[in-house]
C-alpha positions in Angstrom: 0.0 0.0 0.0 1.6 2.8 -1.2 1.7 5.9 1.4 0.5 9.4 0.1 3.9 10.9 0.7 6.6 8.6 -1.8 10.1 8.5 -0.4 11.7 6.7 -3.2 14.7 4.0 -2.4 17.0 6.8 -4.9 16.1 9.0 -2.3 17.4 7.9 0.8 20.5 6.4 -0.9 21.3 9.7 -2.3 20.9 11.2 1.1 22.7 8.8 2.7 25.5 9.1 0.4 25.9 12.6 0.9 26.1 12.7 4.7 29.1 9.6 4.4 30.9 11.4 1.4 30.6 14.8 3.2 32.9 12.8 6.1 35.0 11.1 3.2 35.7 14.2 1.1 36.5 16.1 4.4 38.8 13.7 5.2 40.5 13.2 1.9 41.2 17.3 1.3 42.9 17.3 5.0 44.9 14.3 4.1 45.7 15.3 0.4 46.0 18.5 1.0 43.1 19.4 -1.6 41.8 22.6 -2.3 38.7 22.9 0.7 35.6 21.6 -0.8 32.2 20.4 0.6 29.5 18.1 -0.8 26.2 20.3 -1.4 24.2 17.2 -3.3 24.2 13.6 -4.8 21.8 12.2 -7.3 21.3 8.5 -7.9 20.4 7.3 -11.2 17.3 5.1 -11.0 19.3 1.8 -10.8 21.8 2.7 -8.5 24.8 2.6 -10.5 25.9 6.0 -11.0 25.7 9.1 -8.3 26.2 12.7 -9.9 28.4 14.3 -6.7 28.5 18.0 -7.0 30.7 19.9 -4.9 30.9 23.3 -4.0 34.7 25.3 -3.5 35.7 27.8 -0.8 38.0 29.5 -3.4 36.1 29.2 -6.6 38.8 29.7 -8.8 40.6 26.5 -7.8 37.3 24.5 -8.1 38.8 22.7 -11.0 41.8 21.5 -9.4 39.9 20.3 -6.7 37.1 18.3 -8.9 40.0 16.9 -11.0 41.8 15.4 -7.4 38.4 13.8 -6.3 37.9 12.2 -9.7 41.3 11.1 -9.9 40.2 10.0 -5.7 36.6 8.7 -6.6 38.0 4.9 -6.6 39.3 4.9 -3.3 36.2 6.9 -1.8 34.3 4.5 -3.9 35.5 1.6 -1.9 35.5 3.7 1.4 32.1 4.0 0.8 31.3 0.4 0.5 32.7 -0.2 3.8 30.6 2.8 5.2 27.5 1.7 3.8 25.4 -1.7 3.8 24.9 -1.7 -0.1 25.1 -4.8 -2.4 26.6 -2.5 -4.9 28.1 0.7 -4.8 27.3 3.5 -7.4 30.1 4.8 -9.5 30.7 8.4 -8.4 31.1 11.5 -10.9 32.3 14.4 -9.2 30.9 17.9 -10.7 31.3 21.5 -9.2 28.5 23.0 -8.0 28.2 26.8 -9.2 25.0 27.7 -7.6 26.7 29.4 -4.9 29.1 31.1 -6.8 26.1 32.7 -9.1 23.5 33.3 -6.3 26.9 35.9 -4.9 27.0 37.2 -8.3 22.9 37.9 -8.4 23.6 39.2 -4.6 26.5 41.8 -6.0 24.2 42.9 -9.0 21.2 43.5 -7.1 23.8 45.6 -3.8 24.6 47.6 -6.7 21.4 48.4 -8.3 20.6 52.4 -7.6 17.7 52.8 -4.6 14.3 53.3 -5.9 13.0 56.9 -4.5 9.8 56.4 -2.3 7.7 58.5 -4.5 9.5 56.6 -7.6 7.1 53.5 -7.7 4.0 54.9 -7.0 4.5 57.5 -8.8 4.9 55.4 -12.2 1.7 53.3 -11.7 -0.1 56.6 -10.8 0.8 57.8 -14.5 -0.7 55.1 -16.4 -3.9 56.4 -15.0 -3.6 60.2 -14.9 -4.2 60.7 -11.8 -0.1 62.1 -11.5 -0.1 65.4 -10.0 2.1 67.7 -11.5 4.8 69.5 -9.4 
């Protein structure tokens, strides 16, 4: 009997699979000496084979160097994981950097440095399309 709320298997296993890799890829930048990263999401293909890991950087610009170590890393995590974890078979991790962060900053910067809109400014224009805009 399905419940009204679906928590599919994908689910949990991607969630699960973020809180240990989170612990595993903390681990491996202190003991590689990796550029800081932190896992911000994991999705789990339908069959459980592959997980999309995206990762997000402190320092943006050396994202790439730090995605390129945890691929080169992934098979060792891979089997770190199936010690961690009570699955029959492990997915196959792809590591991918996560640039939300970096462009919600940007859209924060751009909207800082937008001019302030005068109190009278917005009224003002909707009261024009009517008429009703008193002169000055």
């Amino acid at each position: 009997m399905p419940s009204s709320k679906s928590f599919h298997r994908t689910d949990r296993v991607s969630a699960q699979l973020r809180r240990e890799l989170g612990t595993l890829v903390h681990e491996a930048v202190r003991e590689h000496n990796l550029p800081s990263v932190s896992v911000s999401d994991v999705e789990v293909s339908r069959d459980l084979a592959h997980a999309k890991v995206f990762v997000t950087a402190l320092q943006a610009e050396r994202s790439k160097e730090a995605v390129k170590a945890l691929k080169e890393l992934s098979r060792e995590l891979r089997y770190q994981l199936g010690r961690a974890m009570k699955l029959r078979h492990v997915p196959e991790l792809h590591f991918h950097y996560d640039d939300s962060v970096d462009r919600g900053e940007r859209i924060g910067i751009l909207l800082r440095d937008l001019p302030p809109l005068e109190a009278g400014q917005a009224d003002g224009e909707a009261s024009d399309a009517d008429g009703d805009a008193k002169p000055e």
